[in-house]
One Martini backbone bead per residue (centre of mass of N, CA, C, O) as a GRO file, in nm:
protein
   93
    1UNK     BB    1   9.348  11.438  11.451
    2UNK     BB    2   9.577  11.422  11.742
    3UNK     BB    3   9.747  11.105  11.814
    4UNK     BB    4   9.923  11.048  12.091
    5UNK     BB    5  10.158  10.778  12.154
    6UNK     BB    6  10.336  10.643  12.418
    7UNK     BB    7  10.586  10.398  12.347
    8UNK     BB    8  10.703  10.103  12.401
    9UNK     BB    9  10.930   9.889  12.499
   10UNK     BB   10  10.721   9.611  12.625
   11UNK     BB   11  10.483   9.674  12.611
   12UNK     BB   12  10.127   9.646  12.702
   13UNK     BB   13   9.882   9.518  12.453
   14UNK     BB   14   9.563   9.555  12.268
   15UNK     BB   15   9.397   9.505  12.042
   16UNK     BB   16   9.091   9.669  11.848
   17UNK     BB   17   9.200   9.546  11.528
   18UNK     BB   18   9.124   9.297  11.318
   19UNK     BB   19   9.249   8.998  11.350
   20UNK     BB   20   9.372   9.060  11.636
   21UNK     BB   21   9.119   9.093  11.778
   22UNK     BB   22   9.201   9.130  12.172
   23UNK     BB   23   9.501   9.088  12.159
   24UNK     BB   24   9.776   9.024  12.361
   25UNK     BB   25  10.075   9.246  12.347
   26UNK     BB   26  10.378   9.377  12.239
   27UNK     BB   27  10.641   9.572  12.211
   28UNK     BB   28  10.912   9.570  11.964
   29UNK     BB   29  10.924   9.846  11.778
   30UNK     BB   30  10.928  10.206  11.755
   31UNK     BB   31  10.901  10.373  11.459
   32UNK     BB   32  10.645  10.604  11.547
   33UNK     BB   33  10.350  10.763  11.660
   34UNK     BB   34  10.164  10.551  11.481
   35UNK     BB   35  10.385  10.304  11.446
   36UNK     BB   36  10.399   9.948  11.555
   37UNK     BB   37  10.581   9.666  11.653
   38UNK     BB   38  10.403   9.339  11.745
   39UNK     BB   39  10.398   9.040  12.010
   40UNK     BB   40  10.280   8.692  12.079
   41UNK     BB   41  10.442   8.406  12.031
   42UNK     BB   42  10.245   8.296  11.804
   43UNK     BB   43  10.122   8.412  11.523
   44UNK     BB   44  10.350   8.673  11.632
   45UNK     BB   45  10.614   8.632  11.606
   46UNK     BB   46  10.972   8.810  11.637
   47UNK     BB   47  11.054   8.745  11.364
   48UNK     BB   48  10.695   8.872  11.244
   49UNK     BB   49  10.613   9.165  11.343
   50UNK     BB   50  10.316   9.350  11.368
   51UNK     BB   51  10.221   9.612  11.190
   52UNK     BB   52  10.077   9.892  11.375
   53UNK     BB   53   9.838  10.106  11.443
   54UNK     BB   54   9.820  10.299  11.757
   55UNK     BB   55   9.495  10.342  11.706
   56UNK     BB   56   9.472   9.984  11.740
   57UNK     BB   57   9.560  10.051  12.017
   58UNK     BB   58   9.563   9.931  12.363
   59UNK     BB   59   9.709  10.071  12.675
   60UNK     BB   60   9.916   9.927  12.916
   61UNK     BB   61  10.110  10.011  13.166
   62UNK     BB   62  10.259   9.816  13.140
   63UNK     BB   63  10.640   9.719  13.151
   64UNK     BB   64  10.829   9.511  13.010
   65UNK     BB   65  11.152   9.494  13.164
   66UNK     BB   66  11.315   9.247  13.043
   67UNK     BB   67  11.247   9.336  12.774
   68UNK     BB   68  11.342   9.602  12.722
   69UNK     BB   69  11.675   9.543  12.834
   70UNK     BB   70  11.635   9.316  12.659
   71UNK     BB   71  11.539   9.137  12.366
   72UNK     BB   72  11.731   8.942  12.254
   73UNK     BB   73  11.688   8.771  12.512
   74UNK     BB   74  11.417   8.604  12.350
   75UNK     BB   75  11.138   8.452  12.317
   76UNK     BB   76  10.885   8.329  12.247
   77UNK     BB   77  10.806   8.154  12.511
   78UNK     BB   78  10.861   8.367  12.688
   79UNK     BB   79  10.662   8.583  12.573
   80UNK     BB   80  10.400   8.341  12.654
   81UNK     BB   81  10.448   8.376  12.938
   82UNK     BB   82  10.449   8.669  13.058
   83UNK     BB   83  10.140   8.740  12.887
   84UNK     BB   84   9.955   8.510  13.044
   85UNK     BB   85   9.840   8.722  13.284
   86UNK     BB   86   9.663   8.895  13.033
   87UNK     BB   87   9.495   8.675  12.874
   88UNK     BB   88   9.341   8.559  13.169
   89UNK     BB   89   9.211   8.852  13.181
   90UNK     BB   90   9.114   8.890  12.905
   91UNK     BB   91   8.874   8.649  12.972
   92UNK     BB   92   8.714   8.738  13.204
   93UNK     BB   93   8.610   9.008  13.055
   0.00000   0.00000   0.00000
């Protein structure tokens, strides 16, 4: 079964699987097809992004452009700013 999976450096994700299930995070870093580094500035700051396989995420369409074209000029704050109108969508779920 080959799962290919277009990840993107700001990408919008929610987690699928583990401990972090249900969890809406960014895409920090793009490893391979396979796996990617997420953060959501809480549990998961940007100085320690869970390396997650992207079979256990869910891609939402939006790409944070702000985080994509600087993202080391963010902080974990900024971070769960962005993230926080995908969070309250998915609780209203």
């Amino acid at each position: 079964m080959d799962l290919n999976f277009d990840f993107k450096v700001g990408q919008v994700v929610k987690s699928l699987k583990g401990r972090d299930k249900g969890e809406v995070m960014i895409v920090v870093e793009v490893i391979n097809s396979s796996l990617v580094k997420v953060a959501n500035g809480r549990n998961r700051p940007l100085s320690k992004p869970k390396l997650k396989k992207s079979k256990h995420l869910q891609i939402y369409n939006d790409v944070l452009k702000d985080f994509s074209l600087n993202p080391l000029s963010f902080n974990d704050s900024n971070l769960r700013k962005l993230l926080k109108s995908y969070i309250e969508d998915n609780v209203e779920k």
